[in-house]
C-alpha positions in Angstrom: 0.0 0.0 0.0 2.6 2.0 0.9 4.4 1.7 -2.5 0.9 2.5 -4.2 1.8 6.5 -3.2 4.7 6.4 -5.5 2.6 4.9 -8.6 0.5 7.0 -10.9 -3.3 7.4 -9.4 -5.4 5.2 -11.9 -2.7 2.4 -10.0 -3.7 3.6 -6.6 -7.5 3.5 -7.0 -6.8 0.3 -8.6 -5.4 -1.2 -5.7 -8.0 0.2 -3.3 -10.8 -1.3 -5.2 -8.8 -4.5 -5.0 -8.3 -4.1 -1.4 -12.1 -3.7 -0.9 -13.3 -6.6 -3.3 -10.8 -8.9 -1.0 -12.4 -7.7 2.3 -9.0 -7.0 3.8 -9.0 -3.6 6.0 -5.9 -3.3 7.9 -4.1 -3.2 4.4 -6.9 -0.6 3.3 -6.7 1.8 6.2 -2.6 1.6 5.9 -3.2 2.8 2.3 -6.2 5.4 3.5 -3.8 6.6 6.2 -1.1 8.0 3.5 -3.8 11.1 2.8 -3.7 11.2 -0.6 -6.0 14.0 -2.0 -7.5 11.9 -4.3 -8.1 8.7 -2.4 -11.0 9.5 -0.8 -13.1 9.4 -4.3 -12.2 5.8 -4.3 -15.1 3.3 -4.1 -14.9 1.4 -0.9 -19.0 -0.1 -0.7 -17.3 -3.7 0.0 -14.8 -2.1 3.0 -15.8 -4.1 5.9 -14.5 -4.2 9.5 -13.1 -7.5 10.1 -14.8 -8.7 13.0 -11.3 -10.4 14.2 -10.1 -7.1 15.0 -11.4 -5.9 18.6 -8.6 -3.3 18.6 -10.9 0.2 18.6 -8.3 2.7 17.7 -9.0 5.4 16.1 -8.4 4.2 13.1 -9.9 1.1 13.0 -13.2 2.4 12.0 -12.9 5.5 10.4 -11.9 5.3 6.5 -11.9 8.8 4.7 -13.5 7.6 1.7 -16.6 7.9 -0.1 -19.8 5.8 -0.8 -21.0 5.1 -4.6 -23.1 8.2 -3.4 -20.6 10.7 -2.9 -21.2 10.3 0.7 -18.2 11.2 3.5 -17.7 7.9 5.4 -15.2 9.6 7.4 -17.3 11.2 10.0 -18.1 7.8 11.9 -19.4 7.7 15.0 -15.8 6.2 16.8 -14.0 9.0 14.7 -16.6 11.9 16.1 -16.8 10.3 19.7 -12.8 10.2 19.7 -12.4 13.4 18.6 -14.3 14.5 21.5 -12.4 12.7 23.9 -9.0 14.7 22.7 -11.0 18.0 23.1 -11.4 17.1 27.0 -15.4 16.9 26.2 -15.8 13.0 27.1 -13.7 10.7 29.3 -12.2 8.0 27.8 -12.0 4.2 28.5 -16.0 3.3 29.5 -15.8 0.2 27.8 -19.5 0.0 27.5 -19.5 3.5 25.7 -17.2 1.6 23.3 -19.8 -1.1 23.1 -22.3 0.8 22.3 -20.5 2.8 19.2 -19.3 -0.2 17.7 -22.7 -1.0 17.3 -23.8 2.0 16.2 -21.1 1.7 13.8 -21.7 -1.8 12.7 -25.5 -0.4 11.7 -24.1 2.8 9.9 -22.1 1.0 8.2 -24.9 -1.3 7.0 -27.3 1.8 6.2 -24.1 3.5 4.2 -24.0 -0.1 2.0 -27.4 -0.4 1.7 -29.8 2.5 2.1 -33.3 1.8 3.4 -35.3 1.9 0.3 -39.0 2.6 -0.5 -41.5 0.3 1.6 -43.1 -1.1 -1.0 -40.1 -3.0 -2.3 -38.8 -4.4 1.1 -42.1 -5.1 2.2 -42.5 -8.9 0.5 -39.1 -9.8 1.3 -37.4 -8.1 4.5 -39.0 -10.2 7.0 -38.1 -13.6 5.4 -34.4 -11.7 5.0 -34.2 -11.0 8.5 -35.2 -14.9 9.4 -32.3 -16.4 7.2 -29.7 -13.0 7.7 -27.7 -11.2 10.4 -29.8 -7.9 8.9 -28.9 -5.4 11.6 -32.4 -3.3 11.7 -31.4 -1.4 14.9 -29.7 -0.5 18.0 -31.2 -0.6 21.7 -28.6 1.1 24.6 -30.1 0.6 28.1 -28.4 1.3 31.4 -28.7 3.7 34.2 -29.3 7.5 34.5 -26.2 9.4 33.2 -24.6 6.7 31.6 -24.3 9.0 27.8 -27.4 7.0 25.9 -28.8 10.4 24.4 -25.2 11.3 24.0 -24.4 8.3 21.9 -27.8 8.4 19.7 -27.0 11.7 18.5 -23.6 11.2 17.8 -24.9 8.8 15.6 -27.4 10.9 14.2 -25.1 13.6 13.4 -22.2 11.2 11.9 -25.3 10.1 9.2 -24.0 10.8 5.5 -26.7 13.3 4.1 -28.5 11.0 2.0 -28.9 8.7 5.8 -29.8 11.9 7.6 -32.6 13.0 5.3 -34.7 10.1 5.8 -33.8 9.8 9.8 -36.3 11.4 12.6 -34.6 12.1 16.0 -37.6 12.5 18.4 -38.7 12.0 21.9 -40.5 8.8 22.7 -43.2 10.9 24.4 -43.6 13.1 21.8 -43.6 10.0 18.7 -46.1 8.6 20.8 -49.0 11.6 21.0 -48.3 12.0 17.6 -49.4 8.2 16.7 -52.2 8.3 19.1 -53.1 11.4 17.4 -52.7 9.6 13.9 -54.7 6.9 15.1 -57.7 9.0 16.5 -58.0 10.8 13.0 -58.4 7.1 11.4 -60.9 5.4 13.9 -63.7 5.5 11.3 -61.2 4.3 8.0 -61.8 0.7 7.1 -58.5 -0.3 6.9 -56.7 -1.5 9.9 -55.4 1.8 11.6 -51.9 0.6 13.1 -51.3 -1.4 9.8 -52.0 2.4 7.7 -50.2 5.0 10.5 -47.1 1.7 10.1 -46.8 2.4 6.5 -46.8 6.3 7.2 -44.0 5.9 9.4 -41.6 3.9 7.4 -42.4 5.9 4.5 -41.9 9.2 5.7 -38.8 8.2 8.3 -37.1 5.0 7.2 -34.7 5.2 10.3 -36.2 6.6 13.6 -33.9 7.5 16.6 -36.0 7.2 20.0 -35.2 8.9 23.1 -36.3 7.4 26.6 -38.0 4.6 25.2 -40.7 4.0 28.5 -43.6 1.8 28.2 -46.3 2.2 31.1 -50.0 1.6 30.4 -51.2 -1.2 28.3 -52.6 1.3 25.3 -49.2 2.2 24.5 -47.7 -1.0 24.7 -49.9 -2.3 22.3 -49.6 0.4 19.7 -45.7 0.4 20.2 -45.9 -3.7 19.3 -48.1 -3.8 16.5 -46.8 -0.6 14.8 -42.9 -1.7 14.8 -43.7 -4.8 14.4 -44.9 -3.8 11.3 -42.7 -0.9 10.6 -39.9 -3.6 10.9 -40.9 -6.1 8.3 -41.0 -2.7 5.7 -37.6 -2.5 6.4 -37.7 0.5 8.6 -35.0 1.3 11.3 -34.6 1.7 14.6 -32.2 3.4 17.2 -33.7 4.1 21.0 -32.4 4.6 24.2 -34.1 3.6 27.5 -33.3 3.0 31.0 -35.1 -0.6 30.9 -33.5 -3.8 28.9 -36.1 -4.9 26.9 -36.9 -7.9 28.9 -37.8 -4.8 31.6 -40.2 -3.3 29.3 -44.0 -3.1 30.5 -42.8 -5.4 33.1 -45.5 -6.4 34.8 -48.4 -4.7 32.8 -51.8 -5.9 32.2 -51.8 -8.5 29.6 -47.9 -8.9 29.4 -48.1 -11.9 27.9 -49.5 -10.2 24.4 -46.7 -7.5 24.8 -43.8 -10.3 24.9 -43.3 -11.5 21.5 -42.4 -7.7 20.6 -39.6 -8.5 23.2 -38.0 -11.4 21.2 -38.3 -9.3 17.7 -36.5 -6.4 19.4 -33.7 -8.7 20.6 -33.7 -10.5 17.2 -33.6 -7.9 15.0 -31.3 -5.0 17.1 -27.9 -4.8 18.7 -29.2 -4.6 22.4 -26.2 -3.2 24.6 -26.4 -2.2 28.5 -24.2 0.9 29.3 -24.0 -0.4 33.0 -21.4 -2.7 34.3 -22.9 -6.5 33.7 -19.9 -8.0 34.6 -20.2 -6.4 38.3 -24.1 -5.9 38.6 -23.3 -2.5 38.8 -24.3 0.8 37.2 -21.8 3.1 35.9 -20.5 6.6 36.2 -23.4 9.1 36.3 -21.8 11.6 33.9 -24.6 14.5 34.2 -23.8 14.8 37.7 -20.0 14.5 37.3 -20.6 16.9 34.6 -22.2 19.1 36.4 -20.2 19.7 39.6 -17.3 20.2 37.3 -19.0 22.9 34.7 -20.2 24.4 37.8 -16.0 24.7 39.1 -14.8 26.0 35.9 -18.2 28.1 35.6 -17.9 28.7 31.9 -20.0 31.4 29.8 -23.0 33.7 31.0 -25.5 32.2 33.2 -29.3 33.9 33.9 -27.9 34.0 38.2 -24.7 34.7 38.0 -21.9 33.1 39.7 -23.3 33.5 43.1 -27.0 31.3 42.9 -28.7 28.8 41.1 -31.3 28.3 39.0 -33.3 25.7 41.2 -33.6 27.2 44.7 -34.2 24.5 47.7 -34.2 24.3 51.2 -33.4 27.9 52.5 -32.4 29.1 49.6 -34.5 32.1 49.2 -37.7 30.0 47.9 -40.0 32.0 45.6 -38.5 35.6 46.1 -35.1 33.8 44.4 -37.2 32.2 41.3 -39.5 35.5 40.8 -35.8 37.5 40.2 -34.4 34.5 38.1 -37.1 34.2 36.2 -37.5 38.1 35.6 -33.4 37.8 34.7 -34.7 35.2 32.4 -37.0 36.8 30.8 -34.9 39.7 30.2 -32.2 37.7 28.5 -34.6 35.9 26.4 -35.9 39.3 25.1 -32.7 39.5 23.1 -32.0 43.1 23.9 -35.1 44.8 23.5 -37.4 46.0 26.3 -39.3 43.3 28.1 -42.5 42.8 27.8 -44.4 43.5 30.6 -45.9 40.4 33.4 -49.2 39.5 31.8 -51.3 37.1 34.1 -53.8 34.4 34.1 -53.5 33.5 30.1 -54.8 31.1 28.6 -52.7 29.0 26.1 -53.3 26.2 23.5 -51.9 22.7 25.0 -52.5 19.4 23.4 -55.5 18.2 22.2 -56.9 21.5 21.1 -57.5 22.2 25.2 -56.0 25.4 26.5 -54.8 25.9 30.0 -54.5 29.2 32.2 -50.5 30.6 32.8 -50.5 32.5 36.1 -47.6 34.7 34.9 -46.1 35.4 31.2 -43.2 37.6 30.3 -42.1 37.3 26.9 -41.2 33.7 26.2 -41.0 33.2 29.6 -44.0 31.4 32.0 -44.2 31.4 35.4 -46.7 28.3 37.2 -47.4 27.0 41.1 -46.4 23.4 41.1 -50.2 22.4 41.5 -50.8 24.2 38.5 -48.8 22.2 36.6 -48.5 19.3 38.2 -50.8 18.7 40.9 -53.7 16.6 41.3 -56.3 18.1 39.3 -54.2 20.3 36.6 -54.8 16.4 34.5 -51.6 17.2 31.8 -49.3 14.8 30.3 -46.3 14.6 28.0 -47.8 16.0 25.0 -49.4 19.3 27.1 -46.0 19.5 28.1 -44.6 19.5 24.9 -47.1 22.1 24.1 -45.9 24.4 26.4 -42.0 23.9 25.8 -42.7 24.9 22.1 -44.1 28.5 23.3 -41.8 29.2 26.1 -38.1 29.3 26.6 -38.5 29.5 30.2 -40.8 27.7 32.5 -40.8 28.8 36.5 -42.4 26.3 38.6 -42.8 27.1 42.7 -43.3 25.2 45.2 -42.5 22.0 44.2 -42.8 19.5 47.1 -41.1 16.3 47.6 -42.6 12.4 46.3 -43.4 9.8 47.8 -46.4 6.8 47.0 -48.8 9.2 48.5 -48.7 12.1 45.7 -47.3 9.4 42.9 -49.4 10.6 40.3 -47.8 14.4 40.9 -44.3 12.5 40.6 -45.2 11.4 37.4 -46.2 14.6 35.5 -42.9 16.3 37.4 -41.0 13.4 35.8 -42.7 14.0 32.3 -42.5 17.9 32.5 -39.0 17.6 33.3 -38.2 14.9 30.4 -39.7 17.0 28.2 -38.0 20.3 28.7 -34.4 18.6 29.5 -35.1 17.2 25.3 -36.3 20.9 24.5 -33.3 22.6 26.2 -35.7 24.6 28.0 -34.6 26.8 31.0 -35.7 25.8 34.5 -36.6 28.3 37.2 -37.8 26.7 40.3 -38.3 26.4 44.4 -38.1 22.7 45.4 -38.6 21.4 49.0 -35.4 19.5 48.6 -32.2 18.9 46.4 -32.7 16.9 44.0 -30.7 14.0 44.8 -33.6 13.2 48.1 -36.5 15.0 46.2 -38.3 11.7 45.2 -38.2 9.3 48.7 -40.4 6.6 47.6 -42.1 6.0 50.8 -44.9 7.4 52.7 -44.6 9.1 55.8 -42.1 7.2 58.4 -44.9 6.5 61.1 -47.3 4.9 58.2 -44.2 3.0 57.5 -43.5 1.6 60.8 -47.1 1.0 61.6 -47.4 -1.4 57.9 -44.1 -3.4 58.8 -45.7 -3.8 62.3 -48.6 -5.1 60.7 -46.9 -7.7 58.2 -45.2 -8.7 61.0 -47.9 -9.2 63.1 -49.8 -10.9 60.0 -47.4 -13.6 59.2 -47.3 -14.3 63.2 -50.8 -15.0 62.9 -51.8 -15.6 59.8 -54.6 -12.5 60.0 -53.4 -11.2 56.3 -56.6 -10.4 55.0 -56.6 -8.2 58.0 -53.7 -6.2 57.1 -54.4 -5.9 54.0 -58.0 -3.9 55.0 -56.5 -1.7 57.2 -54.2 -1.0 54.9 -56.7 -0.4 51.9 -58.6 1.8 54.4 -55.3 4.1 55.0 -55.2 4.4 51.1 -58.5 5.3 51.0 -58.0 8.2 53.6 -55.0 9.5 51.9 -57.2 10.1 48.4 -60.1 11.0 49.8 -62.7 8.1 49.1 -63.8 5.2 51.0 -61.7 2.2 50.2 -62.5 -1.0 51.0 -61.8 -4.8 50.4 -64.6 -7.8 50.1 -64.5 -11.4 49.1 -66.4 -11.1 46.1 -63.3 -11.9 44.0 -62.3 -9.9 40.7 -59.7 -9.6 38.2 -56.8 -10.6 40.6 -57.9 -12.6 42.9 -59.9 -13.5 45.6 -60.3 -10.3 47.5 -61.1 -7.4 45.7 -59.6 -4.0 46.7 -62.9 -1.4 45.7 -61.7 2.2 45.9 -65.5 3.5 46.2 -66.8 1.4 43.7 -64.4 0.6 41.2 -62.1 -1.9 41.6 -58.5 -0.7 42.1 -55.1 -2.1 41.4 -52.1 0.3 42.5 -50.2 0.7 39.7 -52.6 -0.8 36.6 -50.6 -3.6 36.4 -51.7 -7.6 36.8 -50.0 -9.4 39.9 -49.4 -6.1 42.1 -50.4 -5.6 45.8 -50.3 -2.4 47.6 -46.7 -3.5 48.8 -45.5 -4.0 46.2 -46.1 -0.7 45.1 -42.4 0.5 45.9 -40.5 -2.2 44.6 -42.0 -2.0 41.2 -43.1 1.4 40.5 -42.9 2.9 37.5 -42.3 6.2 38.6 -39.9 5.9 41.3 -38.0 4.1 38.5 -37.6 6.7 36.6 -37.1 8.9 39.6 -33.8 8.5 39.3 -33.0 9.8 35.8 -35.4 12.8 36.7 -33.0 13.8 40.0 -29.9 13.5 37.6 -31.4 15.8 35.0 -32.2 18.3 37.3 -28.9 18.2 38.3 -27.7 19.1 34.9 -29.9 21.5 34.5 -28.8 23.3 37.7 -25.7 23.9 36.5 -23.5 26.9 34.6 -22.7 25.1 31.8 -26.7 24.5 30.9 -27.8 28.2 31.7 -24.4 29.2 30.0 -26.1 27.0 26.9 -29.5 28.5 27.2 -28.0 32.2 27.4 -26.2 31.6 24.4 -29.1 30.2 22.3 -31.7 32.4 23.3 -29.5 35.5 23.1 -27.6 34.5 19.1 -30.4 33.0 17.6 
């Protein structure tokens, strides 16, 4: 190869194409490596990595050559995520961040081969290819909170040669998901089978979807999510999602689980599925938003709404709502880009999703200002795509009085969870008084003398055998807590042979099959997801995310 640089360039490109049809990389890349101008016009479709070479240098999967489509094959995920590294932007050696981008690699270099085509073409044949092929049709990263999921999707998003990039949709699983309820709402009366119609729609208009915090937690979406990629896969259609749950984990425990599994084994089948924790050790990994965040806050880069001196996100004795009311006004003046603010306008109502509107106590410029309950609480009945709504008007959402979580006020934990998903995707800037840090803001119990008195009571129930007992006087203490009579008979119902009646519906506490009330905890949705909310509000505490917000709002 290296005697190839002193030959005339017809011989060159002659001996890369040769390279290429013989499968043999290490040669290639020493050839790539010697820079000359005109290599990288050089057709390389049949470059492969050899899979016998686990060294990932960075060289061992970046070739600066171009497709049959004039695409630049150099930008690879490895090559961008290495680049970052020497910058001082990543750490390097998480060998299951190096997991993960080989596989993202492995399916770009796939796509960059051979380009999702139109669905009608794949549509007789991909799913029989699929059976008798290793067709790579996605990528699935799991782990904990922190771990660089989002961070490694969109690297791969943003390494996509054009062609790859104008056919991929990078979106928010919340946000995919409104929109296909949406889709299917419009179609109820159609004929045709909805799912199998909005399917078709999708792999049309976005052969390769990238997910974002892929969370499955009521049986109407899990459905929809089965049948619809299901379908989307055997058109050919792409996937790359992120997700704190393996995908054994997903809808674990729902209602009717058993219809949901087969999606499970497809999933596995047709994606590379790679944890970003430790599986080895049982352990979770390095939490980088929080590292990332205590050290942005040291070097304190950029402008910030506060100032050196306070935060965005007031708790404790921090001030409370006297410290949000003068962030958010410094917000809001920021926001304005240099001209005069507009004045506080109050109690307006705004469109939200589902052509509902909802009330804004305070509105300056781009920015809003809300009460927790308002937002949150028990009666303001919003979700995700209300959410989304409201992050696509303002640039600044201030939220007081945000308390802390426990299984008592769940259903407020949720939409907190959901709000703050949302406006961590969005960028959006967070201004708000919470009752706690955010590292003990969700506990996941009830109140300690509830506590004490229930694990008095198991005990007491396995001493004498009195569980039906316990369980009653337990039901009647949920009961109290929301406000209706609750209640347990021996009627029987859908799970067993007592019946927990919450007035005079039947209850189950979290909607799934197989759950008791203590169980509640241990399996929660919510408090599983508590986690990656505390470490996003960590992020978005710090400099380097106001420096961010300052610097969008104020250039664009």
């Amino acid at each position: 190869a290296s005697h190839a640089m002193s030959r005339p360039r017809s011989a060159a490109v002659a001996l890369a194409r040769r390279l290429a049809r013989m499968n043999a990389p290490s040669a290639f890349r020493c050839l790539q490596g010697s820079a000359a101008p005109w290599l990288p016009r050089a057709s390389a479709a049949a470059v492969r990595r050899d899979p016998r070479e686990s060294d990932l240098s960075e060289t061992t999967l970046t070739f600066s050559l171009r497709d049959d489509a004039g695409n630049d094959a150099a930008r690879s995920p490895m090559h961008e995520y290495r680049a970052r590294v020497r910058a001082g932007r990543l750490r390097d050696g998480d060998a299951p961040q190096t997991e993960a981008l080989r596989a993202l690699q492995t399916l770009r270099d796939r796509l960059v081969s051979d380009p999702p085509g139109s669905a009608k073409k794949t549509s007789r044949s991909f799913s029989k290819d699929v059976a008798t092929t290793n067709v790579v049709q996605g990528v699935y990263l799991h782990g904990g909170v922190g771990r660089g999921k989002t961070m490694l999707m969109d690297i791969f998003h943003s390494t996509l040669p054009p062609n790859l990039k104008a056919m991929t949709r990078r979106v928010h699983f919340h946000e995919f998901m409104h929109e296909i309820h949406g889709r299917l709402h419009a179609l109820r009366s159609g004929g045709a089978d909805p799912l199998a119609v909005v399917a078709a729609a999708v792999r049309e208009e976005s052969p390769i979807v990238c997910f974002d915090e892929v969370e499955i937690v009521d049986v109407a979406d899990a459905m929809v999510v089965k049948r619809l990629f299901e379908r989307v896969f055997q058109l050919g259609g792409v996937l790359v999602a992120t997700s704190n749950a393996a995908p054994e984990k997903l809808y674990e425990g729902g209602i009717n689980r058993a219809a949901f599994a087969p999606f499970v084994d497809d999933l596995n089948a047709r994606c590379l599925v790679v944890s970003l924790d430790d599986e080895k050790k049982k352990v979770r990994g390095v939490d980088y938003r929080v590292e990332g965040s205590v050290s942005a806050n040291a070097a304190s880069a950029g402008k910030t709404v506060t100032g050196a001196s306070e935060s965005v996100l007031a708790f404790g004795d921090r001030g409370g709502d006297a410290a949000v009311e003068r962030a958010w006004n410094e917000a809001a003046a920021l926001a304005s880009r240099g001209t005069a603010p507009e004045p506080t306008a109050t109690r307006v109502s705004v469109p939200v999703a589902s052509r509902r509107f909802l009330t804004v106590p305070k509105i300056k410029g781009t920015c809003a200002m809300f009460d927790f309950e308002s937002l949150c609480g028990a009666k303001s009945l919003l979700g995700a795509s209300d959410y989304v709504a409201l992050c696509s008007r303002f640039d600044a959402l201030a939220v007081t009085n945000v308390p802390t979580f426990s299984t008592h006020n769940e259903n407020e934990a949720r939409r907190f969870i959901n709000l703050i998903d949302v406006m961590y995707e969005r960028r959006t800037l967070l201004v708000a008084s919470l009752a706690s840090s955010p590292a003990s803001l969700f506990r996941g119990e009830g109140d300690a003398d509830d506590a004490e008195e229930e694990e008095e009571e198991s005990a007491r129930a396995e001493t004498t055998g009195d569980v039906a007992a316990a369980t009653r006087r337990r039901a009647r203490r949920e009961g109290e807590r929301s406000g209706v009579n609750a209640t347990v008979n021996d009627e029987g119902g859908s799970s067993g042979r007592s019946t927990t009646m919450i007035g005079s519906m039947e209850w189950s506490a979290t909607g799934r099959s197989g759950a008791s009330l203590a169980d509640l905890q241990r399996v929660n949705f919510t408090f599983r997801a508590s986690e990656r909310c505390a470490s996003r509000l960590a992020e978005m505490a710090s400099k380097a995310y106001e420096a961010a917000w300052v610097s969008r709002v104020t250039e664009r």
